[in-house]
C-alpha positions as CSV (number, residue, x, y, z in Angstrom):
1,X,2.8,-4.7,-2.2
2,X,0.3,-2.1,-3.9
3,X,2.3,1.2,-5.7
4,X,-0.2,4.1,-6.4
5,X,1.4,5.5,-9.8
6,X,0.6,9.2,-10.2
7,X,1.5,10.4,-13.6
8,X,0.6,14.2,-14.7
9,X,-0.2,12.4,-17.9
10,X,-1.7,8.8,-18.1
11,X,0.0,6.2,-20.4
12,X,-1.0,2.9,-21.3
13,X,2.3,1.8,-22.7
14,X,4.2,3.4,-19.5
15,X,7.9,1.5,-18.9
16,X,7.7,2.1,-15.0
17,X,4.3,0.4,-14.7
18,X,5.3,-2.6,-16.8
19,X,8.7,-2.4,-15.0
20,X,7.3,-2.2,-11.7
21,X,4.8,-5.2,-12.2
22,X,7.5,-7.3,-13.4
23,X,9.3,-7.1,-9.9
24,X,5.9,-8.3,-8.2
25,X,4.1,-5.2,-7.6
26,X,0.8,-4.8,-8.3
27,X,0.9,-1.1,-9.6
28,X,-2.4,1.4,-9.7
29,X,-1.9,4.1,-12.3
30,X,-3.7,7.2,-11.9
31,X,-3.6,11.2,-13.9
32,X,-3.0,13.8,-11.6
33,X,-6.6,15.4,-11.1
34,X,-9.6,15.7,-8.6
35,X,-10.0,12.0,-8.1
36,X,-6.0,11.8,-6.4
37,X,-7.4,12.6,-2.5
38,X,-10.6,10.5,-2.9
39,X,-9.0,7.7,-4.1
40,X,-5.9,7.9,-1.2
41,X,-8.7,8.1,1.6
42,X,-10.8,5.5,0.2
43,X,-8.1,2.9,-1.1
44,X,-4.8,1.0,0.6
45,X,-1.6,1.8,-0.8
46,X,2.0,0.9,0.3
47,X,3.7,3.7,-1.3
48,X,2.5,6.4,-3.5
49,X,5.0,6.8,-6.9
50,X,4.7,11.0,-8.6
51,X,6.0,10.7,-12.0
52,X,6.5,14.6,-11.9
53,X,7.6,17.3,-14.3
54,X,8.4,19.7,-11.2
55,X,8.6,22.9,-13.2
56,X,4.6,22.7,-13.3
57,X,3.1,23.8,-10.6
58,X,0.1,21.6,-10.7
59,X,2.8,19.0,-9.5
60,X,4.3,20.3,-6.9
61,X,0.6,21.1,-5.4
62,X,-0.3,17.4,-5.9
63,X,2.3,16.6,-3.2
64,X,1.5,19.5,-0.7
65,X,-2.2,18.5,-0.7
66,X,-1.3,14.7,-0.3
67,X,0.5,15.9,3.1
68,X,-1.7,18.7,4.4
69,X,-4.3,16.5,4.7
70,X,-2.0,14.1,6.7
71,X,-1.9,11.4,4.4
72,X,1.0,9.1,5.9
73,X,1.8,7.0,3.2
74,X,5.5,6.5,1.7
75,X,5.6,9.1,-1.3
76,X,8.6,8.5,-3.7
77,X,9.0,11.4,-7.0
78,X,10.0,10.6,-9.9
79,X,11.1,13.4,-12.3
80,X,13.5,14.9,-15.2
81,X,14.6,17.3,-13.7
82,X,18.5,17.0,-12.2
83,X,18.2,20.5,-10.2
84,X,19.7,20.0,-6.5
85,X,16.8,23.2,-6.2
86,X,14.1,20.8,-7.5
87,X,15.5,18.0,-5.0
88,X,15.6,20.0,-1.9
89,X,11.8,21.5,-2.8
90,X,10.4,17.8,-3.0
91,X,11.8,17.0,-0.1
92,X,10.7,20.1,1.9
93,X,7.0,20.1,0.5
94,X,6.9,15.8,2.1
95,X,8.4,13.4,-0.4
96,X,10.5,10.4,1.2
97,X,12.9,10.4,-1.6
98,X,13.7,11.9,-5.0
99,X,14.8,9.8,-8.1
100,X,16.2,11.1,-11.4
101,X,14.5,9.9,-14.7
102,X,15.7,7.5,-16.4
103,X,15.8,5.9,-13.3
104,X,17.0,2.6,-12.8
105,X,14.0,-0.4,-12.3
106,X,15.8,-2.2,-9.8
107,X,17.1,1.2,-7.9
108,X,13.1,2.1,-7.6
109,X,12.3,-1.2,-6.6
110,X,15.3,-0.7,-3.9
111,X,14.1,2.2,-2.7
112,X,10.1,1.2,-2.6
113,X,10.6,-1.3,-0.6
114,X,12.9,0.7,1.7
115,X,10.0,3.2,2.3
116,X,7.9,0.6,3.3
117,X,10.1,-0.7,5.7
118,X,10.5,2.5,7.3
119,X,6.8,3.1,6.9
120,X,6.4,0.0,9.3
121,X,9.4,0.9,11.4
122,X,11.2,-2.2,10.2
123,X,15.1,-2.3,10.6
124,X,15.3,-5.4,9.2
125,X,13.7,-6.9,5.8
126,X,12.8,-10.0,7.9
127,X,9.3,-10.8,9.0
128,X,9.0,-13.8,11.5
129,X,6.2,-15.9,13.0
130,X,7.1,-18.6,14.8
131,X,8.6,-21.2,12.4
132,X,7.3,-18.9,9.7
133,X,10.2,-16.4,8.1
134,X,9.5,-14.0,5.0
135,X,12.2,-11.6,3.6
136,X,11.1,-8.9,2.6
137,X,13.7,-7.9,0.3
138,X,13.5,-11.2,-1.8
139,X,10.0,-11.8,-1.5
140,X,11.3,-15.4,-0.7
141,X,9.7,-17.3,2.6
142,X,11.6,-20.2,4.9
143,X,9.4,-22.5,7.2
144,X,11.2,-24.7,9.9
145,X,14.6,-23.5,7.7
146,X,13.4,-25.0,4.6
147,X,12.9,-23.0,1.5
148,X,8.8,-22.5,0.8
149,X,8.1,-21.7,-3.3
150,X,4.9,-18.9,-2.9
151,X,3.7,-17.2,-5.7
152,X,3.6,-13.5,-5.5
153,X,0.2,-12.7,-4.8
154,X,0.8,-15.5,-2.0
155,X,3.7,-14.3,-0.7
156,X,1.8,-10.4,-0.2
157,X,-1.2,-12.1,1.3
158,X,0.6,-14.2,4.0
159,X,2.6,-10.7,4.8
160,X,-0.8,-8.8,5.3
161,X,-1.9,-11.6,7.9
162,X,1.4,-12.1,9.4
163,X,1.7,-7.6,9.9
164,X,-1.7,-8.4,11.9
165,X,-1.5,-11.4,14.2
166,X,-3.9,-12.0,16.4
167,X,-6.6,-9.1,14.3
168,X,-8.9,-9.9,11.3
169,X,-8.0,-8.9,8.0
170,X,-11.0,-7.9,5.6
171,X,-11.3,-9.8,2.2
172,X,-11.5,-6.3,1.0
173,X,-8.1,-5.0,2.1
174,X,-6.8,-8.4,1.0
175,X,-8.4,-8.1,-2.5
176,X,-7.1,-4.3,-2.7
177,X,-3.6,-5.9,-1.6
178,X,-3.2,-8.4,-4.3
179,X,-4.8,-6.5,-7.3
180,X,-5.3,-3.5,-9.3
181,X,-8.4,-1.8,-10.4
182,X,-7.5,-3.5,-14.1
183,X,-7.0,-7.1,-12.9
184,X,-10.1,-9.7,-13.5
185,X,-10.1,-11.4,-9.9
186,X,-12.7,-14.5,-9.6
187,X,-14.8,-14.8,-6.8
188,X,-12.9,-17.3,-4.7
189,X,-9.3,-15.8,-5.8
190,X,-8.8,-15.1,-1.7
191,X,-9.9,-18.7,-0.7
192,X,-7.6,-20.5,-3.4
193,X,-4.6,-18.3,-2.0
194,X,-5.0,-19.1,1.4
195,X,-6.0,-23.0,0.9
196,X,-2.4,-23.3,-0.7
197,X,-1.0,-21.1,1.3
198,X,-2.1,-23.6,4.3
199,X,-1.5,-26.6,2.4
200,X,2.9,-25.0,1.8
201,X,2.5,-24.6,5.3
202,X,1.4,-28.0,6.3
203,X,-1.1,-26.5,8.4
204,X,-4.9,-25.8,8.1
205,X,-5.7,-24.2,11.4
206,X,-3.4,-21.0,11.8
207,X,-5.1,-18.8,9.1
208,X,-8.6,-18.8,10.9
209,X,-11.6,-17.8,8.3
210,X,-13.9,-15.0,10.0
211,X,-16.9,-16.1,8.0
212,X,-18.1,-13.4,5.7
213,X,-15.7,-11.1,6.7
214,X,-11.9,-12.0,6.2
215,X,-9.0,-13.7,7.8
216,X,-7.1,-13.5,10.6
217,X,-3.6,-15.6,11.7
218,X,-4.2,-16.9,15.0
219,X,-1.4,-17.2,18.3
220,X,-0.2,-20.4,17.9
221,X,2.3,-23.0,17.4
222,X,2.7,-24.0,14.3
C-alpha cells in the first residue's frame, strides 16, 4: 500500500515514516507547498497522511484545496493539538479521521488500512479469487487453505491485480504501487515479482503479461 506523508516541515530522520515502512508501507514524504496538487493528480496513493500543526493556517488550507478539487483519496491528520474544536474543524474541512500526536504506530497502521477499506467499499479485510485468499489486515495470503509466505512488495502487487480482474494493470501503476520516489528499483523488479508470485502459486498462466504495457489476472480456474 502507498501512504503520501505530508509534513509542513520535511524530516529525514521522521519516526512515522520509519515507523510506517516498518509495517510494509511504502511511504512518500512530501513538505506542504506548490508541488502537493500536482503530485496528487499525477501520482497513485492509497491514503494521504497530514502531519499538521492546525493552528497554522497554511495547514488547514492544504486540506480544503485537496477536497475542492475533488481529490477522493483517504486523508488521515495527524497533529498536536488535543482541541475537540481542532477535531471537529478537520473533520468538517474533509479529513477521514483525526489522530492525536504521539500517536500510536500500530493505531495508524489500524486506521490506514481501515480507510482503505472503506475507500474500496470493503466490509471485510478479505480479498478472494477463486482458490486465491489475501487478508488484508495481516498482509498474509492462503491458496487452496494452505498458508502462502509472499514478501511485501509481493503481497501489494498480487492485491493490485487481484482489485482488477479481468483489466490490465500498467507497469507504471505497479512500479508506483510497490516503491517510493527514494527506492533504487532495477529494471525487471516487476517481472521477478510476478515470476515468483506464479511460481507460490503453482501457476504460470493466470497473471497474463500485456507485452509492453503491464499485467492483467485473467478469469480462470486456477
Amino acid at each position: 500500500m502507498r501512504i503520501l506523508l505530508v509534513e509542513e516541515n520535511k524530516s529525514p530522520d521522521n519516526d512515522i515514516k520509519t515507523g510506517l515502512k516498518k509495517y510494509g508501507y511504502t511511504v512518500d514524504p512530501l513538505e506542504i507547498g506548490e508541488t502537493l496538487l500536482s503530485c496528487i493528480r499525477t501520482e497513485t496513493f492509497d491514503v494521504i497522511v497530514l502531519d499538521l500543526n492546525l493552528s497554522d493556517p497554511p495547514g488547514l488550507n492544504t486540506l480544503r484545496k485537496i477536497r475542492e478539487v475533488d481529490i477522493r483519496t483517504p486523508v488521515l491528520i495527524l497533529t498536536g493539538s488535543k482541541s475537540s474544536n481542532d477535531n471537529i474543524k478537520v473533520l468538517n474541512n474533509g479529513a477521514d479521521y483525526y489522530l492525536t500526536k504521539p500517536a500510536d504506530l500500530e493505531e495508524v497502521s489500524a486506521r490506514i488500512r481501515a480507510l482503505h477499506r472503506h475507500s474500496n467499499n470493503r466490509a471485510s479485510p478479505l480479498l478472494t479469487y477463486q482458490n486465491i485468499e489475501l487478508n488484508l489486515s495481516t498482509s498474509s495470503v492462503t491458496f487452496k487453505g494452505k498458508d502462502i509466505n509472499f514478501s511485501r512488495r509481493e503481497f501489494s502487487l498480487l492485491q493490485k491485480l487481484l482489485e482488477n480482474v479481468g483489466h490490465v494493470v500498467s507497469r507504471t501503476s505497479l512500479n508506483q504501487c510497490l516503491y517510493g520516489w527514494a527506492d533504487e528499483v532495477d529494471s525487471n523488479a516487476i517481472e521477478v515479482h510476478v515470476h515468483n508470485i506464479r511460481k507460490k502459486l503453482a501457476n504460470t498462466h493466470f497473471i497474463q503479461t500485456i507485452r509492453g504495457i503491464g499485467y492483467r489476472v485473467v478469469k480462470e480456474n486456477i
